[in-house]
Each structure stands twice: as C-alpha cells, then as structure tokens.
C-alpha positions, -999 to +999 in steps of 0.1 A: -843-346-129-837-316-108-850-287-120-820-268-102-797-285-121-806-274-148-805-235-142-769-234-143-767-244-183-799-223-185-778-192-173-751-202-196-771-201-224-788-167-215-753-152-208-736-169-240-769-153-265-766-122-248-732-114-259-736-128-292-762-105-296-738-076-284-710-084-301-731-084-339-743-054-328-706-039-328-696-059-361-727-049-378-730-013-366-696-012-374-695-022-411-725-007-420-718+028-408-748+035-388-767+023-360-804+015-379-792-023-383-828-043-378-829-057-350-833-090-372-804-085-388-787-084-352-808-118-344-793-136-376-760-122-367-758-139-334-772-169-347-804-168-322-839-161-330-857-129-335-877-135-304-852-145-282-835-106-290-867-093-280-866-113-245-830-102-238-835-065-249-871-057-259-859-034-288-832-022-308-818+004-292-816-013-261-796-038-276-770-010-292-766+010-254-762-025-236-733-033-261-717+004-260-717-004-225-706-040-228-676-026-246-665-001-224-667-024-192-652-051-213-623-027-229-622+008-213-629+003-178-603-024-168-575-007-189-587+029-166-582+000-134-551-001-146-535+029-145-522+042-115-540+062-091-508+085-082-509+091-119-512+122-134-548+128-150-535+130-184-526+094-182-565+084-178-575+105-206-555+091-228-565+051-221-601+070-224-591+086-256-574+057-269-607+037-264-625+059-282-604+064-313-600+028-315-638+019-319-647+052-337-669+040-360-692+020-338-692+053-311-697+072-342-731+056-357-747+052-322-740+088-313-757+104-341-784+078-343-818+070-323-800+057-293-775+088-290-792+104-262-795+065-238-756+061-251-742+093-237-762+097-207-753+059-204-717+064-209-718+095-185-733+068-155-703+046-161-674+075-158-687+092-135-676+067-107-644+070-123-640+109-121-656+112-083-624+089-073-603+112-090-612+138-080-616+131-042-577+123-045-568+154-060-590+173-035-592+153-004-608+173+030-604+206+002-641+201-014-672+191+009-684+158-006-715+174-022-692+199-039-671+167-052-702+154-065-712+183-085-677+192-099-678+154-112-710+157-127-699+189-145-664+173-159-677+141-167-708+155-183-686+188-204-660+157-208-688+133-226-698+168-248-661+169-263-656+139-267-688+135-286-678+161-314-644+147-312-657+108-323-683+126-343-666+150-366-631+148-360-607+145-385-599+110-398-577+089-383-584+103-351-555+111-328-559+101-292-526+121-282-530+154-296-570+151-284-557+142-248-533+173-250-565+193-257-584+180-231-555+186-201-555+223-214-589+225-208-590+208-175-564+229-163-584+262-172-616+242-154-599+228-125-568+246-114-546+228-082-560+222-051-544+251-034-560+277-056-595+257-049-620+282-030-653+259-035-659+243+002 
C-alpha cells in the first residue's frame, strides 16, 4: 500500500482527537468550576488515551489555552468577521462581550487558574489583529503605522485587563450590554475622534 495514502486518514484522526480533547476540556472545565481537571480526566473525556493528550499537547495547560483559543476562533472571531467594518466600535464590543458572557464559566476557571497568564496573553495575540484593522480605519494617514501599532497594543492589552475582572468578578448573570456601554465610555475618554488626534 502506499504509505501516502494513508496520511490523509492519519491527519483526520489527529485533527478529529485533537478537538475531542478541546472540546472536554470546555465541558469539563466548565462543570467542574475550575481549570485543575487532570489531564486524565480530559483523556477519558475525549475517549483517547492518556498518552496520546501528551503527544497533542504535552501538558495540561496547554491543552486548556489551545481550547480557549479553539473557542474564540471557532465562536468569537467569525461572528467579529461579521460585523461590519463601517460599523460603529460599540457594535464589535458587544459580539466580544457577548462571547464572553456566554462562556463565563469556562473564561472564568482558566483566568484565575495555572494557565491564566498563557490564556490572556494568548487571547491578547488573537485580538490584537482585530483592533490594528480597526483602528487603521478610524485613523487612516492620521497615525504613523508604528503609532497604530502601539495604540493597539495599549487597547487591546487595557481591553483584555477589564474584561478580565468583568468575567472574573462580575456580578451574575453577566450583562454584555450594560458592560459594552462601559467599555465605549471608556474608549471614548482613551481614544477621542480622529480630528482631536495629535499622536503622528
């Protein structure tokens, strides 16, 4: 047989343990309230072997960023894709907010657990794309690139702060709308319009 053919089932395989692996890390993170779920408790979960969650991930905290991420490319990032770009900020931040308020308690037990530090800074890497866009289009020719950069950084970085003490000790249920309202207040403290802009 050719050992190309079989590759392609091989990949399916790797891909289809993968996600079962991610997605009982949600479900068991989830309804146990915290992130320390062995990592053999993740492996039975999925229905694959101990060893082959150490091949795909090495260790448990690995396993838990790669899923937060999982979900928010999955989830967040399409529904962000979505929006409009000629829409107004607040629209974004609340499909962001919305995200978050919807899976609370899996957000909630990685970001005050062992992985909280790889999940925010991991997070921050994945929004920041996101924000640089957004910004560009607000500022255009306004802001040299570098200055662009920076701002993002700073918004996306102060952004990932709030909304980590929102998901953490908010009130319960959360409420994406009057969070969002917050967080456009802020921003337009932060970041008044581009006419009043004198960073170049």
């Amino acid at each position: 047989m050719n050992p190309t053919a079989l590759e392609p089932s091989r990949d399916r395989r790797v891909r289809r343990s993968r996600a079962a692996l991610m997605r009982a890390a949600v479900a068991l993170v989830v309804e146990r309230g915290t992130a320390a779920v062995p990592l053999s408790d993740l492996a039975e979960a999925a229905d694959v072997s101990r060893r082959v969650a150490y091949q795909h991930f090495g260790d448990r905290d690995t396993l838990l960023l790669e899923a937060a991420l999982d979900l928010a490319r999955r989830e967040l990032v399409p529904r962000l894709a979505d929006v409009p770009e000629d829409t107004i900020g607040r629209e974004r931040a609340l499909v962001v907010s919305r995200h978050f308020a919807e899976h609370r308690a899996f957000y909630r037990a990685l970001l005050t657990g062992s992985c909280a530090f790889a999940v925010d800074r991991g997070l921050i890497g994945l929004l920041l794309p996101v924000n640089r866009d957004s910004l560009r289009r607000v500022y255009g020719e306004r802001l040299a690139p570098s200055a662009i950069d920076d701002l993002a950084t700073f918004v996306t970085g102060g952004g990932s702060a709030f909304f980590t003490t929102w998901v953490v000790e908010g009130p319960e249920p959360l409420d994406p709308e009057a969070f969002t309202d917050r967080l456009m207040c802020l921003m337009s403290v932060l970041l008044p319009g581009p006419e009043e802009t004198r960073c170049t």
